[in-house]
C-alpha positions in Angstrom: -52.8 -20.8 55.8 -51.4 -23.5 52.8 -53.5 -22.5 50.9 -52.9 -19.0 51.1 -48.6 -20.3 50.8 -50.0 -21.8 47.6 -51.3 -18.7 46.1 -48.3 -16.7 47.5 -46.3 -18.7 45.7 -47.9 -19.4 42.5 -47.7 -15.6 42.3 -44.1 -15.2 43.2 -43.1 -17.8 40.6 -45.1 -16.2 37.9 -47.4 -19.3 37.6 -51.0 -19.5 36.3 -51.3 -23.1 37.8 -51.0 -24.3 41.7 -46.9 -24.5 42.1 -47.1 -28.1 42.3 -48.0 -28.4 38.5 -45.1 -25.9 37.3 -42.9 -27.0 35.4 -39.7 -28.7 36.9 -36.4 -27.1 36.7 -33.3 -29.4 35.3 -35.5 -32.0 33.4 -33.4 -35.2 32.4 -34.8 -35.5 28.6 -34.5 -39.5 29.1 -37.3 -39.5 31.7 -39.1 -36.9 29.5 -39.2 -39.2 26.6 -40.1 -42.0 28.7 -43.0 -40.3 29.9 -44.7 -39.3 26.3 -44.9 -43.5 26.2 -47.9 -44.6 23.6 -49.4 -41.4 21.9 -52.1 -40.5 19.6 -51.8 -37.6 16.8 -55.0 -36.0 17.6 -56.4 -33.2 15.3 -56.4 -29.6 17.6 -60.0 -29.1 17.9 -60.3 -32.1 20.2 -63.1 -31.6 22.9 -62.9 -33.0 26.4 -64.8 -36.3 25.3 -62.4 -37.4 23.0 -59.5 -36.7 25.1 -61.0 -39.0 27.7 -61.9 -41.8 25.0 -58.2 -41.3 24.4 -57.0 -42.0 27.6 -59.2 -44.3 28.7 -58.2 -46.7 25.8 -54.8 -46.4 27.2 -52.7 -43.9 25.5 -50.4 -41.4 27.8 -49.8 -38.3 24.9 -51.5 -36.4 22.4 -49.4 -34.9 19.6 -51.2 -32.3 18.4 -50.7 -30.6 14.8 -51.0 -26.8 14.4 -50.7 -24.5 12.0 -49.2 -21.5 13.8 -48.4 -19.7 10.6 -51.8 -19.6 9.7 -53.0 -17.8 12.3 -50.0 -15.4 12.4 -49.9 -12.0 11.2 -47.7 -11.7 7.8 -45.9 -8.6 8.9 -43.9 -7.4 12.2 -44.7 -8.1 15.1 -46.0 -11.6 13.9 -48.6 -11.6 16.1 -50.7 -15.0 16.9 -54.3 -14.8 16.9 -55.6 -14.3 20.7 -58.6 -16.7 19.2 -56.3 -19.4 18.1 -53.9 -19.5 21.2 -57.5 -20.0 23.1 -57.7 -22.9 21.4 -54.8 -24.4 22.7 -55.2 -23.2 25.4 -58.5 -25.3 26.3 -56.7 -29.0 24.6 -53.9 -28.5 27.3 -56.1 -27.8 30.1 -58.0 -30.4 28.8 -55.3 -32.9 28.6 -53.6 -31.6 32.3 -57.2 -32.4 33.4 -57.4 -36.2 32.4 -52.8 -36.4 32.8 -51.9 -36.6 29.3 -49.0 -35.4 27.9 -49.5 -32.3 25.2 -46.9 -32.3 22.2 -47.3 -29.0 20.6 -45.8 -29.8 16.8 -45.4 -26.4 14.8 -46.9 -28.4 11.3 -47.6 -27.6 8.1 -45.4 -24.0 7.7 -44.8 -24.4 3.6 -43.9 -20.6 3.4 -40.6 -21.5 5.2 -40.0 -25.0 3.4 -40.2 -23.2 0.0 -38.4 -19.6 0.6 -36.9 -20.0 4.4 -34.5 -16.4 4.3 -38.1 -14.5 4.1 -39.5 -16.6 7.2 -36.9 -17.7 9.1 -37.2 -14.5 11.5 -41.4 -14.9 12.3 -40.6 -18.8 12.5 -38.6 -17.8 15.6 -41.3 -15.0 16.7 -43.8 -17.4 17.0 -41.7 -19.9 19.0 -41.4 -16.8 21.2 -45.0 -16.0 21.7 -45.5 -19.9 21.8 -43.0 -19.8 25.0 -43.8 -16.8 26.6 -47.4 -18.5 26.7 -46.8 -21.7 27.9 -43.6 -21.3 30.1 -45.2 -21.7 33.0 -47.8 -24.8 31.9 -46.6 -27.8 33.7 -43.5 -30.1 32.3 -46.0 -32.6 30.6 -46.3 -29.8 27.6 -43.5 -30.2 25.1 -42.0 -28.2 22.1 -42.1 -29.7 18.9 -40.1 -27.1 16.3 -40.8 -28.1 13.1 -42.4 -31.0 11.8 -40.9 -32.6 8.5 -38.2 -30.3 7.5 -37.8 -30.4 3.8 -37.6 -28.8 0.0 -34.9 -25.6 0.4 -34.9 -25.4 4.3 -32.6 -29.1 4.3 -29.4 -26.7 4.1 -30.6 -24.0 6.7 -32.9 -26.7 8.9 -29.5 -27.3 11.4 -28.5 -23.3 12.1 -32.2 -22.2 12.4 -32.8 -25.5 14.9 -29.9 -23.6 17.2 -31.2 -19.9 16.3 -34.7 -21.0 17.6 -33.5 -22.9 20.4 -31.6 -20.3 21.6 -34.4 -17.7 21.4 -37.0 -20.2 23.1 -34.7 -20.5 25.9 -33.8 -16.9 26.9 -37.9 -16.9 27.9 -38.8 -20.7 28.6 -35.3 -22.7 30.1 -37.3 -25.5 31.2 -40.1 -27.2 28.8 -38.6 -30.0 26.7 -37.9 -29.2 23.5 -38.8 -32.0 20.2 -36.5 -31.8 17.1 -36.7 -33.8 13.8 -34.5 -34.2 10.5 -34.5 -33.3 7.2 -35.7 -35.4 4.5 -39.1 -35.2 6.0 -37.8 -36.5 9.2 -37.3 -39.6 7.8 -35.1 -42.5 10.2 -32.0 -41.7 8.1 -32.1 -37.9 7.9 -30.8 -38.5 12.2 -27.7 -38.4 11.2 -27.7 -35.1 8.6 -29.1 -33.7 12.4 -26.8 -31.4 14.2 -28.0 -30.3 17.5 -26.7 -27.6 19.9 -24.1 -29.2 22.4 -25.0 -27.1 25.5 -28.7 -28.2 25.2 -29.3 -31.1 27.3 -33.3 -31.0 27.4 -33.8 -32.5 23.8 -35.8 -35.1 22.5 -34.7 -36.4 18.9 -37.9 -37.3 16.6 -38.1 -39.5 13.7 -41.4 -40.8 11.3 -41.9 -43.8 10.2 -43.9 -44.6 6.9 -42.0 -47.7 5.8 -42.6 -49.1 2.9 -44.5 -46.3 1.4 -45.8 -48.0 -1.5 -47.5 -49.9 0.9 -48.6 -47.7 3.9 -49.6 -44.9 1.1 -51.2 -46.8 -1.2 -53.9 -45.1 -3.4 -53.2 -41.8 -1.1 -55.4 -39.2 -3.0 -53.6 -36.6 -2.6 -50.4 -38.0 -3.7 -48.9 -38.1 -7.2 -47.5 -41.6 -6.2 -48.3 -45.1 -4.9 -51.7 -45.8 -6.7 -51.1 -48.6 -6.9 -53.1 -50.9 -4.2 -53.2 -54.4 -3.2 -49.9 -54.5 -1.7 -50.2 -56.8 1.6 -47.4 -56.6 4.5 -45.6 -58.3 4.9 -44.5 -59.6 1.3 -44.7 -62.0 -0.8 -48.1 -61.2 -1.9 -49.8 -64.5 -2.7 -49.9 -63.2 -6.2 -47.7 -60.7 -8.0 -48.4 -57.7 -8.0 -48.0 -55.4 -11.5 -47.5 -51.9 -10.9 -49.1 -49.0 -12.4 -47.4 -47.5 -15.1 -44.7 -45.0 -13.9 -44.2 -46.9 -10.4 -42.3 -49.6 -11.6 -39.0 -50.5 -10.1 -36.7 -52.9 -8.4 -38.5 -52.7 -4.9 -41.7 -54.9 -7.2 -39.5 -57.8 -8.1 -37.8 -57.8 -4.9 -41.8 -57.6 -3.1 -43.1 -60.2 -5.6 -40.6 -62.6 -5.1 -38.2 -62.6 -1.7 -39.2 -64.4 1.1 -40.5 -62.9 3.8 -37.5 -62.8 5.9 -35.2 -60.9 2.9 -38.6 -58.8 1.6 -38.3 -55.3 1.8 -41.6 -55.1 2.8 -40.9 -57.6 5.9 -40.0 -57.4 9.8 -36.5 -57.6 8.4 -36.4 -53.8 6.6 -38.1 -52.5 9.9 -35.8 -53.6 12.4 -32.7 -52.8 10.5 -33.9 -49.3 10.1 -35.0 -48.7 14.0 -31.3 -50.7 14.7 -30.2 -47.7 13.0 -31.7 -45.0 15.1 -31.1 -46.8 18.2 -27.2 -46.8 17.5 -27.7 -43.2 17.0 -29.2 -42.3 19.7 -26.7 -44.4 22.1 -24.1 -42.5 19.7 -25.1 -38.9 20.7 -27.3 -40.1 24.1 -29.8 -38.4 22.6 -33.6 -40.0 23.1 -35.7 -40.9 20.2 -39.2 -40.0 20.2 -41.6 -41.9 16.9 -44.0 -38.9 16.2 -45.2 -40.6 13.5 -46.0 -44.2 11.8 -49.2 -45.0 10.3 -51.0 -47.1 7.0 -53.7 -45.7 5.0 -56.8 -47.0 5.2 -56.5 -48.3 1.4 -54.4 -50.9 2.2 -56.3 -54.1 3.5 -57.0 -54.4 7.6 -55.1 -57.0 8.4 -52.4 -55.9 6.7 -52.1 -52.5 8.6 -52.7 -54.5 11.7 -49.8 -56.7 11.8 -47.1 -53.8 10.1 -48.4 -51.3 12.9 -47.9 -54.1 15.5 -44.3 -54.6 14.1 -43.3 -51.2 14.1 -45.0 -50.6 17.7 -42.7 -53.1 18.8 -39.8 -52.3 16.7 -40.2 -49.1 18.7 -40.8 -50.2 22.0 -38.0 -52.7 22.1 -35.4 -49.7 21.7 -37.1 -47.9 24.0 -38.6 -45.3 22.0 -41.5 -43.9 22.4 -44.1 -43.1 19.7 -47.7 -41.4 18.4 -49.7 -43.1 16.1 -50.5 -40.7 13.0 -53.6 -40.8 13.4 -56.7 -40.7 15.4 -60.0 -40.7 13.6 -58.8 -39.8 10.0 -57.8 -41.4 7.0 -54.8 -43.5 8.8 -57.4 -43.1 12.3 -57.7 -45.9 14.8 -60.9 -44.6 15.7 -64.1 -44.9 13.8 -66.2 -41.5 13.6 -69.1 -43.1 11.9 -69.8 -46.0 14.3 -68.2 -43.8 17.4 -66.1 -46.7 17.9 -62.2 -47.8 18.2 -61.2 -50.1 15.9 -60.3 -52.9 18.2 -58.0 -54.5 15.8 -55.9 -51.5 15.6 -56.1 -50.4 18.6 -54.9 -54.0 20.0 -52.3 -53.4 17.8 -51.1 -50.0 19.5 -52.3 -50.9 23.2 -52.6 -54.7 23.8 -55.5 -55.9 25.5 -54.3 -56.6 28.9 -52.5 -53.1 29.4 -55.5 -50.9 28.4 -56.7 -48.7 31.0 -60.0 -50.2 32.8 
């Protein structure tokens, strides 16, 4: 006879889950962000064995990149590929299976960062097929807009954050929604961020890449920071000379400051995530790190101690985070041995509080 209730009510409610795993109604955003805790950016084609390696080394969320736009149809009705929202479909069950938490980041849409008056209306379709899908997936699967708002979108980001918002909502009024700034979503762009007053489910997300001419050093596919052998934190035992075209005053500062006044130092970190956490008290508003991350170019140890620094940076304001990345260039897992690197990973998930 329950289980018969159960049905009848999984029915009733519209749900394609047991009621119990529905979403909650009236979700406090603090708890929310609490719950993501340590994540892992984690590339969407994921299978079932690596979300268990994942969880198993102790992390509690998987962000999860996807490139909605590119499975999207270019003209009304913007439809999503059935294929691709199968996709998803099998990471979150995935995930529900093993209790992680599911970040769904809408990444990479360039069309909109470059002309966003021609794709500002199938941005917001595809947040409604996105919600119409997933509204009644438990409360552990969040909304992440947009990630790294930039280029000609800065001046527009703020009215099409409430546009969007508003259209999510009139289908899905309880999954938590994830919103970044400008600027790349760099720490500073928080305050440029204007958020809609009357929406109380709303996590505020930030990246953190700080200094980049050290945690994107000799970064391929960037026109900048080739020049490598920049340790963290600074001074560098010996100076360091910059390619030509990178010089500037951050090198004399790096060469020749103290560790305590370097800019590439615990110093520059903490005043920065001071920053955020005096914003977030300032519009109680919780912060959520969806990214921080060195490239592999830049020596082990170095990577080690600034991800430890910023892990705790975070975690001392209360912020939660996810690692950029899992098994890529910036990865904290090894595909070709099929191993974690332990120094990282100690880093991210200290010894004694990995999951046994």
């Amino acid at each position: 006879m329950k289980i018969q209730l159960l049905f009848f009510l999984a029915i009733l409610t519209g749900c394609t889950i047991i009621p119990s795993q529905c979403p909650a109604k009236n979700l406090d955003a603090f708890q929310q962000n609490s719950r993501l805790g340590r994540g892992i950016n984690t590339p969407l084609n994921t299978d079932i064995q690596g979300i268990r390696l994942i969880k198993n080394a102790g992390f509690q969320a998987l962000r999860v990149p996807i490139q909605w736009d590119k499975h999207t149809s270019i003209d009304k009705p913007y439809t999503i590929e059935k294929k691709y929202f199968e996709e998803v479909d099998q990471l979150l069950t995935n995930a529900q299976q093993v209790d992680l938490n599911v970040v769904l980041d809408f990444h990479g849409y360039r069309d909109l960062v470059k002309e966003p008056d021609d794709n500002r209306e199938r941005f917001i379709s595809i947040w409604e097929q996105i919600a119409e899908r997933y509204k009644n997936r438990p409360d552990s699967v969040y909304y992440e807009l947009l990630n790294e708002p930039s280029g000609n979108l800065e001046k527009q980001w703020n009215s099409l954050i409430e546009r969007t918002i508003t259209a999510i909502r009139r289908i899905d009024p309880t999954h938590t929604i994830i919103v970044g700034g400008i600027w790349w979503s760099h720490v500073k762009a928080l305050e440029k961020l204007t958020l809609p007053k009357d929406e109380t489910n709303l996590i505020a997300t930030f990246h953190f890449y700080d200094p980049m001419i050290f945690t994107h050093q000799g970064a391929e596919w960037s026109s900048k920071y080739k020049t490598t052998g920049v340790v963290w934190p600074g001074p560098p035992p010996h100076p360091i000379v910059p390619l030509k075209g990178e010089e500037g005053d951050f090198w004399h500062n790096y060469n020749t400051l103290p560790t305590e006044e370097n800019p590439a130092g615990p110093k520059h970190i903490n005043d920065l995530f001071d920053f955020a956490q005096i914003w977030s008290k300032k519009h109680n508003i919780p912060l959520w790190l969806g990214e921080f991350g060195a490239y592999s170019k830049a020596d082990t140890d170095s990577r080690i101690r600034w991800t430890k620094c910023v892990r705790e940076a975070a975690e001392k304001r209360g912020i939660s985070w996810a690692y950029w990345e899992f098994n890529a260039g910036f990865g904290v897992y090894d595909r070709s041995t099929s191993s974690w690197k332990e120094g990282l990973l100690n880093a991210l998930i200290p010894e004694h509080q990995k999951a046994q």
